[in-house]
C-alpha positions as CSV (number, residue, x, y, z in Angstrom):
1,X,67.0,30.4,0.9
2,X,64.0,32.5,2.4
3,X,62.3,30.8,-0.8
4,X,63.1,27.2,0.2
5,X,61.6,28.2,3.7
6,X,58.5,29.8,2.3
7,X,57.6,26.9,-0.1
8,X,57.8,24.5,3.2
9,X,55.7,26.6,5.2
10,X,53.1,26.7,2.5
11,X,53.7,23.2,2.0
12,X,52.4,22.3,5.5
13,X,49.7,25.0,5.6
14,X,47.8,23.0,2.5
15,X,47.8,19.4,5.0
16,X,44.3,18.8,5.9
17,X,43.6,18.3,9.3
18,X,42.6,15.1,10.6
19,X,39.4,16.4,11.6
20,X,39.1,17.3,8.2
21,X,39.9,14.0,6.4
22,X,38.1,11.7,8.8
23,X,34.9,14.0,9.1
24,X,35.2,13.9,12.7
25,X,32.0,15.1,14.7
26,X,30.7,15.0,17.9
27,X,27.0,13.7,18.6
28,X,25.3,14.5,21.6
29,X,22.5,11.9,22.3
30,X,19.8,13.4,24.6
31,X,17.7,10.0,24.2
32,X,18.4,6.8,22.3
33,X,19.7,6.6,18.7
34,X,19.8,3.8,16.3
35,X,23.5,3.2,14.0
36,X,23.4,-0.1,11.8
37,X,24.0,-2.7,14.3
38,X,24.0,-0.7,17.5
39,X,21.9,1.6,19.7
40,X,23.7,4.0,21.5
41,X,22.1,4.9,24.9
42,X,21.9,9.2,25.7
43,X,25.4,10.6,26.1
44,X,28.4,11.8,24.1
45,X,29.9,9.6,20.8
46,X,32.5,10.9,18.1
47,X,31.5,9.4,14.5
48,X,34.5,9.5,11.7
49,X,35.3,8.1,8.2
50,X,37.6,5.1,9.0
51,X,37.5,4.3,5.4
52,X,36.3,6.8,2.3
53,X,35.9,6.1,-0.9
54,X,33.3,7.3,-4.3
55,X,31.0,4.8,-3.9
56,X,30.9,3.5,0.1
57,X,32.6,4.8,3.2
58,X,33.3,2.5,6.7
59,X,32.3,4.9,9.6
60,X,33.7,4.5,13.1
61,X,31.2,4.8,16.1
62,X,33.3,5.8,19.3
63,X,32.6,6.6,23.0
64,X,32.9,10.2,23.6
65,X,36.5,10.0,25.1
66,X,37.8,8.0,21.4
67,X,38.9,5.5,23.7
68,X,36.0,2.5,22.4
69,X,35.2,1.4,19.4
70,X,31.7,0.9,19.7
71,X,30.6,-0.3,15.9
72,X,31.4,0.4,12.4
73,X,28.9,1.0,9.8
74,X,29.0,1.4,6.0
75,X,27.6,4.3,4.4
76,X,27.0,5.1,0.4
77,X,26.6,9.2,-0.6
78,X,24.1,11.2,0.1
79,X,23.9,14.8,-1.7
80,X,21.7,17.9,-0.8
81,X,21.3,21.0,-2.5
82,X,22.2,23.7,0.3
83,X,24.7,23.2,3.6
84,X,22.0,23.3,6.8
85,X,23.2,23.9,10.4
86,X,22.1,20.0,11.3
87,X,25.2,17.4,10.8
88,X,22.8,14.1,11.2
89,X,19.1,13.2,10.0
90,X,17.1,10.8,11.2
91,X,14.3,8.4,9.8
92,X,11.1,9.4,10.7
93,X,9.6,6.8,13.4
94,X,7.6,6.6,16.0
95,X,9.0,8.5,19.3
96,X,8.3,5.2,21.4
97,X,11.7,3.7,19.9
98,X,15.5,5.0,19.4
99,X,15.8,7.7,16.5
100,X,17.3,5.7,13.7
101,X,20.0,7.6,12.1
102,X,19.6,8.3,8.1
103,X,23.1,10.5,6.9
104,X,25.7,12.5,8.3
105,X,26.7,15.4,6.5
106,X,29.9,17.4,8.0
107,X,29.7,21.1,8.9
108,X,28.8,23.2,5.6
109,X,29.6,19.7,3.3
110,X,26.3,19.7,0.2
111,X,28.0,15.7,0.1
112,X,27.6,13.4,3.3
113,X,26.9,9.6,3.9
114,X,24.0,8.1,4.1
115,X,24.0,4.7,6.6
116,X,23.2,1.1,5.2
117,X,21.1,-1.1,7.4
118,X,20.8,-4.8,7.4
119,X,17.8,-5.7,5.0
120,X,15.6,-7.0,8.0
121,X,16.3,-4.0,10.2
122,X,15.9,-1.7,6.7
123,X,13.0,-3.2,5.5
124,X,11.2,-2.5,9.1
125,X,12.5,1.2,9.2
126,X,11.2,1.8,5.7
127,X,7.4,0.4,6.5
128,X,7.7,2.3,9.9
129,X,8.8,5.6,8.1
130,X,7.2,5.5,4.9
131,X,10.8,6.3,3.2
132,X,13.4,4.4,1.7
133,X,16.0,3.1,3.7
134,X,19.2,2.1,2.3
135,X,20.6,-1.9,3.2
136,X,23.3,-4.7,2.4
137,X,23.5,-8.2,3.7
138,X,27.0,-8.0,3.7
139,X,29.3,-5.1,3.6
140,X,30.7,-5.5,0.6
141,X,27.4,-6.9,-1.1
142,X,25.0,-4.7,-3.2
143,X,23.2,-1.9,-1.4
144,X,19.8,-1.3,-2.1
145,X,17.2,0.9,-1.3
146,X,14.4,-0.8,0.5
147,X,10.8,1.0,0.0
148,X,8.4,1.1,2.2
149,X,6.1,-1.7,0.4
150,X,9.7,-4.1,1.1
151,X,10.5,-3.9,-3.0
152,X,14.5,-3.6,-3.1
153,X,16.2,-1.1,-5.7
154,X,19.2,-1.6,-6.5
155,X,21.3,1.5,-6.6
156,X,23.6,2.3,-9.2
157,X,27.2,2.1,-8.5
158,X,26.3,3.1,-4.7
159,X,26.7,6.8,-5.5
160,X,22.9,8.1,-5.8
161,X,20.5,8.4,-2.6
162,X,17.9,6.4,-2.5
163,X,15.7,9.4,-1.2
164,X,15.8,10.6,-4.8
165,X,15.4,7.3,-6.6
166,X,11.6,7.0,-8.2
167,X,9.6,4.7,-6.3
């Protein structure tokens, strides 16, 4: 009997979270930020995996209370070699504009996701940043990386970054 009981409880502590599966975070926007299809003006937004899977991942955009949708977004992997204290990156653009966000990485994950831009909007981020930029024209189209010189690479079975793909 005190088996059966023991089994369940262990049973129940092995259930991940929900913060756990859906990578829930908190972003705190001191000034404005770019998602694909969206810029979020300063304040308080919760950013989860609505749908995860091996090669792309839908990501969820809400207002701070979880009470708004605001967007969703797809995102491919992204990989890096140690965990650092910062959950989101950000292309490199000119401080006149909204930071345009570039992966998400959960707390002390070395995998994360890495956000895929409209080809218009990723071709401009790429030129502006000198970096690749990852795009679709449609969500369930083929993601490329975008260069900054607008040449499109296709990425193989949407698992690598494109940071690490030769230009």
């Amino acid at each position: 009997m005190y088996l059966l009981v023991l089994m369940a409880v262990a049973s129940l502590a092995q259930i991940p979270s929900g913060e756990q599966w859906n990578k829930k975070s908190v972003l705190t926007a001191e000034q404005p930020i770019e998602f694909p299809g969206i810029v979020l003006k300063p304040g308080n937004y919760v950013i989860r995996i609505l749908e995860g899977g091996d090669k792309r991942s839908t990501i969820q955009i809400l207002n701070g209370d979880e009470t708004q949708v605001l967007a969703k977004a797809l995102a491919v992997p992204d990989h890096r070699m140690r965990p650092e204290s910062g959950e989101f990156s950000y292309h490199a653009v000119p401080a006149s504009g909204p930071r345009a966000i570039q992966s998400w990485f959960y707390p002390g994950d070395l995998t994360g996701l890495e956000f895929v831009y409209p080809k218009g909007r990723a071709r401009e981020l790429a030129k502006t940043s000198g970096g690749y930029v990852m795009a679709a024209g449609s969500d369930d189209g083929p993601v490329t990386a975008v260069t900054p010189n607008g040449k499109e690479i296709v990425i193989d079975e949407g698992i690598q970054s494109a940071r690490r793909k030769p230009q």
